[in-house]
N, C-alpha and C positions, 0 to 999 in steps of 0.2 A: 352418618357424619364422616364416618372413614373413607367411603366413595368418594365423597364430594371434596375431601385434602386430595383423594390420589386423581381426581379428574383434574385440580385446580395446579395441582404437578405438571402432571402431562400440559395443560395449555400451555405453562409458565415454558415449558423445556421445548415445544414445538419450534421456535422463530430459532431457538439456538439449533435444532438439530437438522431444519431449513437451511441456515445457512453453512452448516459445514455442508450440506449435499452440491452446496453452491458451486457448480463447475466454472473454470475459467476460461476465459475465453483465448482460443488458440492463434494466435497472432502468426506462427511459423509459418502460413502460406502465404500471407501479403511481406511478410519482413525475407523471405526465402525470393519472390519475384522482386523486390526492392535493390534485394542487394547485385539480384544480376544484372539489372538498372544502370546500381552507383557504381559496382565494382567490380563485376563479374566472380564475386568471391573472394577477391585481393585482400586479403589482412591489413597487406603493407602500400593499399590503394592510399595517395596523397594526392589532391589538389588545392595546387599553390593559390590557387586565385581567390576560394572562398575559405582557403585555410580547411577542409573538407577532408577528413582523415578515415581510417579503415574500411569494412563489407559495406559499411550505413552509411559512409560518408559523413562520418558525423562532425559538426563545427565543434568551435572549443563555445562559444553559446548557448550548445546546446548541453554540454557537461556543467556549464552554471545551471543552467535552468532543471536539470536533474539535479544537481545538492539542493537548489533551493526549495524544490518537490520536498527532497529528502529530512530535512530539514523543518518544513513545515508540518512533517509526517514526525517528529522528533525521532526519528533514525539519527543514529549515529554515523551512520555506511554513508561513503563519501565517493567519489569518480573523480581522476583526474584525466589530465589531458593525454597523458601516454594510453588510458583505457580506453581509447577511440580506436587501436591497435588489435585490441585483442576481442574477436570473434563476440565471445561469451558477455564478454563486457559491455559490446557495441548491442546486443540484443536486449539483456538487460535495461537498457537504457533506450531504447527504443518501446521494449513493454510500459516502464513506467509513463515514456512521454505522451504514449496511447491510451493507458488507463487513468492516467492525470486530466488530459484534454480531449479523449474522447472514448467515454467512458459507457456509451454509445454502443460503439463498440462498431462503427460505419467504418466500412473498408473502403469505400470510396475517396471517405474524409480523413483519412489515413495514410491512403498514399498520396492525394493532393495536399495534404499539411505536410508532408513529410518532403516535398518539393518546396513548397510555398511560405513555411511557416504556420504557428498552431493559434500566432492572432489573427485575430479579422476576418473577411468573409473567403473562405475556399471553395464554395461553388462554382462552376466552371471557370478557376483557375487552372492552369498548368497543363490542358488538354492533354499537350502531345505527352507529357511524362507521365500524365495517367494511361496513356494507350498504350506508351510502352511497357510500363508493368502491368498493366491487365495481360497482355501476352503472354507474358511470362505466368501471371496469375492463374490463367486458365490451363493454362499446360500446352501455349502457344508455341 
C-alpha cells in the first residue's frame, strides 16, 4: 500500500518536474539579425513615417498590443511608448509578441510577422526583408 501512494507521488509530480525542465526557446539569433535589418543597433533609430522606434523598430501598436498580451496574462507590468528606446525593453517585447503569436516558435514566421504584421497570412510575404535578415541570420 505504501508503494502504491509513493508511485501515485511520483506520477502526480512528473508533468510538474517536466515542465520546469522546459527550456525556452532562444529567440536572440533572429531578434540579433532583425535588429541589424531595422536599425543596425540604434537605440535611438526613429522612423517618422511608420512612427517605428528603437533596435526592433517597434510601432507604438505594437506596445498596445504587448499590454493587451499583458493584460490578458493578468500581469500588471505595462510598456510605454518611451520603452520602444530602450534596448532591453525592445527585446522584451519582441519575446512576448513571438511567444504570444508564434508560439511555434517558426523563425521564418518570425521574421516575416515582424515585417508584416502577426494577422493574416505571412507566407511568402515580405521576401526581400526575410533575405535580408536570413543574412544576417546565418552569419551572412
Amino acid at each position: 500500500m505504501m508503494r502504491q501512494k509513493l508511485i501515485l507521488i511520483m506520477m502526480l509530480m512528473l508533468p510538474i518536474s517536466m515542465n520546469a525542465q522546459k527550456k525556452q526557446f532562444d529567440w536572440i539569433p533572429v531578434m540579433d539579425a532583425i535588429i541589424q535589418v531595422e536599425s543596425k543597433g540604434n537605440p535611438k533609430a526613429h522612423n517618422l513615417v511608420g512612427d517605428c522606434a528603437g533596435i526592433l523598430q517597434i510601432t507604438k501598436g505594437l506596445v498596445r498590443e504587448c499590454n493587451s498580451i499583458l493584460e490578458s496574462q493578468k500581469s500588471k507590468k505595462r510598456y510605454s511608448y518611451s520603452d520602444r528606446y530602450n534596448a532591453t525593453k525592445s527585446k522584451e517585447m519582441f519575446v512576448l509578441l513571438q511567444e504570444h503569436f508564434n508560439p511555434e516558435h517558426n523563425v521564418e514566421k518570425a521574421i516575416r510577422c515582424w515585417n508584416r504584421g502577426f494577422y493574416g497570412n505571412w507566407r511568402g510575404k515580405s521576401t526581400s526583408y526575410y533575405n535580408k535578415v536570413m543574412k544576417y541570420y546565418k552569419g551572412g
